[in-house]
N, C-alpha and C positions, 0 to 999 in steps of 0.2 A: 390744481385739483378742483374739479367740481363742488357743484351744491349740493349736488346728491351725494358725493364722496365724504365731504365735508359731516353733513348731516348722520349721515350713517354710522361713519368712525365717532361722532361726539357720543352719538346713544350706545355704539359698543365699547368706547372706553367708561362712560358713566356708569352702565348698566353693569361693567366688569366691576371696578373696586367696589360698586354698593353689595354686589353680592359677595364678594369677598372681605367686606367688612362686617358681611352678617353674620360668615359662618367662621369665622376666627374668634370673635369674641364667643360665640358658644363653644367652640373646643376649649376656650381659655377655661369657661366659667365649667364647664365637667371635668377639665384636671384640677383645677383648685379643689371641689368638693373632691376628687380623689385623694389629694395631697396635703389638704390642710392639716388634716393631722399628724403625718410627716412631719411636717414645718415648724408643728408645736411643740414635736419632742426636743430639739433645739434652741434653747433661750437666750442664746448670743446670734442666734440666725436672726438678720432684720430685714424688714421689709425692704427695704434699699437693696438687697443682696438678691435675697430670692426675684426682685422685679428685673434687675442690670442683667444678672447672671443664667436665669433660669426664663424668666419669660419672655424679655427682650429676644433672648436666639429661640426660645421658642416659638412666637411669632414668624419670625422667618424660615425655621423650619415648619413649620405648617403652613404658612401663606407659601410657600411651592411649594409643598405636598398638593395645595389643597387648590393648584393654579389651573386647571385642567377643569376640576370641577366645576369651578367658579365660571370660566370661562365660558364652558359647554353651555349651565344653564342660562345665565345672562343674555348667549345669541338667540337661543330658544324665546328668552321671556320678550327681547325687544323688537324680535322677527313676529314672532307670534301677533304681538301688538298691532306692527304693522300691517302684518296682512289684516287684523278683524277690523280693522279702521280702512281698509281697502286702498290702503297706501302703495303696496306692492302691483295691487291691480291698474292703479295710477301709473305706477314707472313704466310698467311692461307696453299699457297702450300708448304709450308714447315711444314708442321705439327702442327702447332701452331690454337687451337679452337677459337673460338669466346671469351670464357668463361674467357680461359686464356689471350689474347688479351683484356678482359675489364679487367683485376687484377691493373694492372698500374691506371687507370684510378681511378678505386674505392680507392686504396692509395692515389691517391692526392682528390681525395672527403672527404677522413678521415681526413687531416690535413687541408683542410680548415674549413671544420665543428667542427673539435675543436678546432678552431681559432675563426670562425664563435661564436659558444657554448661560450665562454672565455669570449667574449666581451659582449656579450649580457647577460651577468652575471653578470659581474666583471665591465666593462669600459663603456658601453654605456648609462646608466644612468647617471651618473656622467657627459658624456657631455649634455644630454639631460636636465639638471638641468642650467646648466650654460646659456644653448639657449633658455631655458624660462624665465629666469631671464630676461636676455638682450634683449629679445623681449618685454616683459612687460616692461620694463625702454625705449625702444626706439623706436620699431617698431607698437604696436597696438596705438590705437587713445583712447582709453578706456580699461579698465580692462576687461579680458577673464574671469577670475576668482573671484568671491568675496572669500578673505583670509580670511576674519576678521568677517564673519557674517553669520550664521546661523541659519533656522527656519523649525519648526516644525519637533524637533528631539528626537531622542530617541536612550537609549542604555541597555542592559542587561548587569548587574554589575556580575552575578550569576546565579546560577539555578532556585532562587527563588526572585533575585531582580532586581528591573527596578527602569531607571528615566526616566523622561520627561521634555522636556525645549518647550515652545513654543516659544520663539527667545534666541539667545545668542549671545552675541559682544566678540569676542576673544580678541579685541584691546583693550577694556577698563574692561573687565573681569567681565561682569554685564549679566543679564539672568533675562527672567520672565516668568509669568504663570510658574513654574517649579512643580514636584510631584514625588516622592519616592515612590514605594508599594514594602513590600512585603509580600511574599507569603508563604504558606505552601501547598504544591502540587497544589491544583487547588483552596486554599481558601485563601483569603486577610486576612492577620493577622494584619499589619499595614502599616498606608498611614501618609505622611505627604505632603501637598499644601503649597505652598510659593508663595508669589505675583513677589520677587523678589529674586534673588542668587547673589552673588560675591563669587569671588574665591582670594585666598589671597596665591598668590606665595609663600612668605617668610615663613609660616609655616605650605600651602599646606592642609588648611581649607576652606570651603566653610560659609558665612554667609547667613544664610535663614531670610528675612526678612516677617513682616505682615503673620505668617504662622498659620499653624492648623495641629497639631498630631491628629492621631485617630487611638487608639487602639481597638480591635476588638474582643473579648471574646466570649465567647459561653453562657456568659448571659447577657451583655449589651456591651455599645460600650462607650469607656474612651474619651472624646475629650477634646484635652488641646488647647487655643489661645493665641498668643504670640505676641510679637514687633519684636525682632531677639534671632537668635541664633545661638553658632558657631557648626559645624559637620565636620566629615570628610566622602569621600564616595573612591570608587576604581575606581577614573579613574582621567583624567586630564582635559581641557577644550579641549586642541590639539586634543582627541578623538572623539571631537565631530564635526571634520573635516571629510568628506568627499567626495573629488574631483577627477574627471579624471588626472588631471597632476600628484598628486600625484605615480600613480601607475608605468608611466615611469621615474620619478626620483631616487625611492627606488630599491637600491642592489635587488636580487633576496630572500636572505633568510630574511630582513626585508617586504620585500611583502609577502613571506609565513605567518610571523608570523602577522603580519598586517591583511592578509585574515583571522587567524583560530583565534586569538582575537577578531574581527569585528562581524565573525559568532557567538561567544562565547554568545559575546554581544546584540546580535537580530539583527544588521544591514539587512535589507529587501536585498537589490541586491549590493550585489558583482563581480560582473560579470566583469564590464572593469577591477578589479584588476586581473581578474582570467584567462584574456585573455591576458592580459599582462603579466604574468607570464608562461602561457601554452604557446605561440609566441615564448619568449627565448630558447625552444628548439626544438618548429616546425620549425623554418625559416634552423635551420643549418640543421637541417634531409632530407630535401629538397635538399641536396647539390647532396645525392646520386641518389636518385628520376632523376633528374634533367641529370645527368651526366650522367646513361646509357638511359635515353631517348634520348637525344642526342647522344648520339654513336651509337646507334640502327638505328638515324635516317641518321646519314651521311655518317656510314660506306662502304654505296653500293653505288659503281662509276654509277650514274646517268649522263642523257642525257644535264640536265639545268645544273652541275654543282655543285660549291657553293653557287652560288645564289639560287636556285630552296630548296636545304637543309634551307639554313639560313632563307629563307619565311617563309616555315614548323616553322623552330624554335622560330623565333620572332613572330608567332603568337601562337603559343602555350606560347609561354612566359606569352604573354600580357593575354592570357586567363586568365593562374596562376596568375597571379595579380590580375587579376580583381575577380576569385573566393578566395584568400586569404581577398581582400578587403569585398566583403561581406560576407565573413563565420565571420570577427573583429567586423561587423556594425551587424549582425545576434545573435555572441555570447555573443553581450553587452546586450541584452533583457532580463529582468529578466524571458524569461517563458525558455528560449535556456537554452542547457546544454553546457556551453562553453567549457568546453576540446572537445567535439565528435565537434563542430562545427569547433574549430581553427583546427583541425587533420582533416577537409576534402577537404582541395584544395592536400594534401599529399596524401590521401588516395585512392582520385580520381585519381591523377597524378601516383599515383603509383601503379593502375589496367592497365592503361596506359603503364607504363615499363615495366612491365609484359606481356602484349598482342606485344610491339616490339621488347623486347630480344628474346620473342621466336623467332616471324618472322625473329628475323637477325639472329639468330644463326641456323637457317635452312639453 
């Protein structure tokens, strides 16, 4: 590695965690003033708890939230510098292209974005688990979520079988209006209706109570009624959970498998799993996007400065936000094809670098 290389990557890694250092600790200190008094309605909650529990993965869910930002302005504020110290105009007359002049830049975009990649895989669910928990134990007034109760569901156990619950209590492991069909290609072979289900942990049986089998022959139809009876079916009750928080707490490869079991099973929209899953590796791909846009943009010693760059940048930042935010609120619709829609604040952004590398490297 060069001097130049060398040099370069030392002011875009310094230049990144100072400004990521600046603007973490001000998100910290604006949720505090939100939540202190929260905090105070609990007087067995201590400091030790709230810092381990809540701000600890807070930190880290905001420090990549906020890795992008960080990032963009940093290459702005250290390019900027350079060119008004006619540093840039130094490299170029000495032989050195634009192209080879972004190579340093693009190396440290690759090690944040698989750092970026890592976390958003591997670690930040894990915090994002812990910060729901302690929110619902201390911060909301009421439940965001009902755990323990759902209605009007349905799942495909198979290629040929379905059940149906019209309510089910997760908490107390009871279910009614429920019904089993199945099928042979497009024809009902057999159906059984139950008024009510329990599910029995211990040996992972379901009781169908007040029920009616009906078998279904190509000369009459068998119908048996009953009191109870014990069954077993392929799946669990926890299946028949499905929430938004779930899709940020799960690892990346139990979401994969979550989404293509779900779909197996007839679940109608998938979509927030699927955009939560397609995010973990939009957000870090952005790191590149992001970093010769800003080079492109600060490299020419202009009249305003760094100031007059840094506008450019922090508005285009906020743009990319704001279109990242609604492509997440756009690809949760069950009509949206969520990977094209989370891939189009990149894809946009990154027509964008394209139309400014050229310009600068002219």
């Amino acid at each position: 590695m060069k001097i130049l290389d060398r040099y370069i990557l030392k002011k875009y890694f310094v230049t990144f965690f100072f400004t990521l250092m600046i603007l973490i600790p001000i998100a910290i200190a604006i949720d505090v003033s939100e939540k202190v008094a929260k905090f105070l309605k609990f007087p067995d909650l201590t400091a030790n708890e709230i810092i381990r529990d809540y701000y600890f993965n807070f930190i880290i869910n905001y420090g990549n939230t906020f890795m992008p930002l960080a990032l963009f302005i940093s290459v702005i504020l250290f390019t900027s510098k350079l060119s008004g110290n006619t540093e840039i105009i130094a490299i170029h007359s000495s032989g050195i292209s634009f192209k080879r002049f972004l190579r340093p830049y693009l190396i440290g975009a690759s090690i944040i974005a698989l750092v970026s990649l890592y976390s958003n895989h591997f670690v930040v669910h894990k915090s994002n688990k812990t910060l729901e928990e302690f929110s619902e134990k201390y911060l909301r007034t009421k439940q965001k979520y009902n755990k323990t109760y759902v209605r009007k569901v349905s799942l495909q156990l198979s290629k040929n079988d379905f059940v149906f619950f019209g309510n089910y209590n997760l908490k107390s492991n009871n279910g009614y209006n429920f019904s089993y069909e199945k099928f042979d290609g497009n024809k009902l072979k057999y159906k059984i209706i139950g008024k009510s289900i329990n599910w029995n942990p211990a040996d992972s049986t379901f009781k169908i109570s007040s029920f009616t089998k009906r078998h279904i022959t190509e000369v009459e139809d068998k119908i048996e009624n009953g009191i109870v009876f014990d069954t077993v079916f392929n799946f669990t009750p926890s299946d028949l959970l499905y929430v938004d928080y779930l899709a940020k707490e799960l690892p990346s490869g139990d979401l994969a498998k979550h989404i293509a079991e779900s779909e197996r099973r007839g679940v109608k929209n998938l979509n927030n799993y699927k955009v939560e899953l397609y995010k973990r590796t939009s957000l870090p791909v952005s790191a590149f996007i992001l970093t010769i846009i800003a080079v492109s943009l600060s490299s020419r010693k202009r009249r305003g400065g760094i100031g007059f760059s840094l506008a450019i940048g922090i508005t285009l930042m906020f743009v990319y936000i704001f279109f990242l935010k609604v492509s997440e609120v756009l690809g949760s619709t069950a009509e949206a094809n969520p990977l094209l829609m989370i891939s189009m604040p990149n894809l946009i952004f990154g027509i964008l670098a394209i139309f400014l590398f050229r310009y600068a490297n002219k």
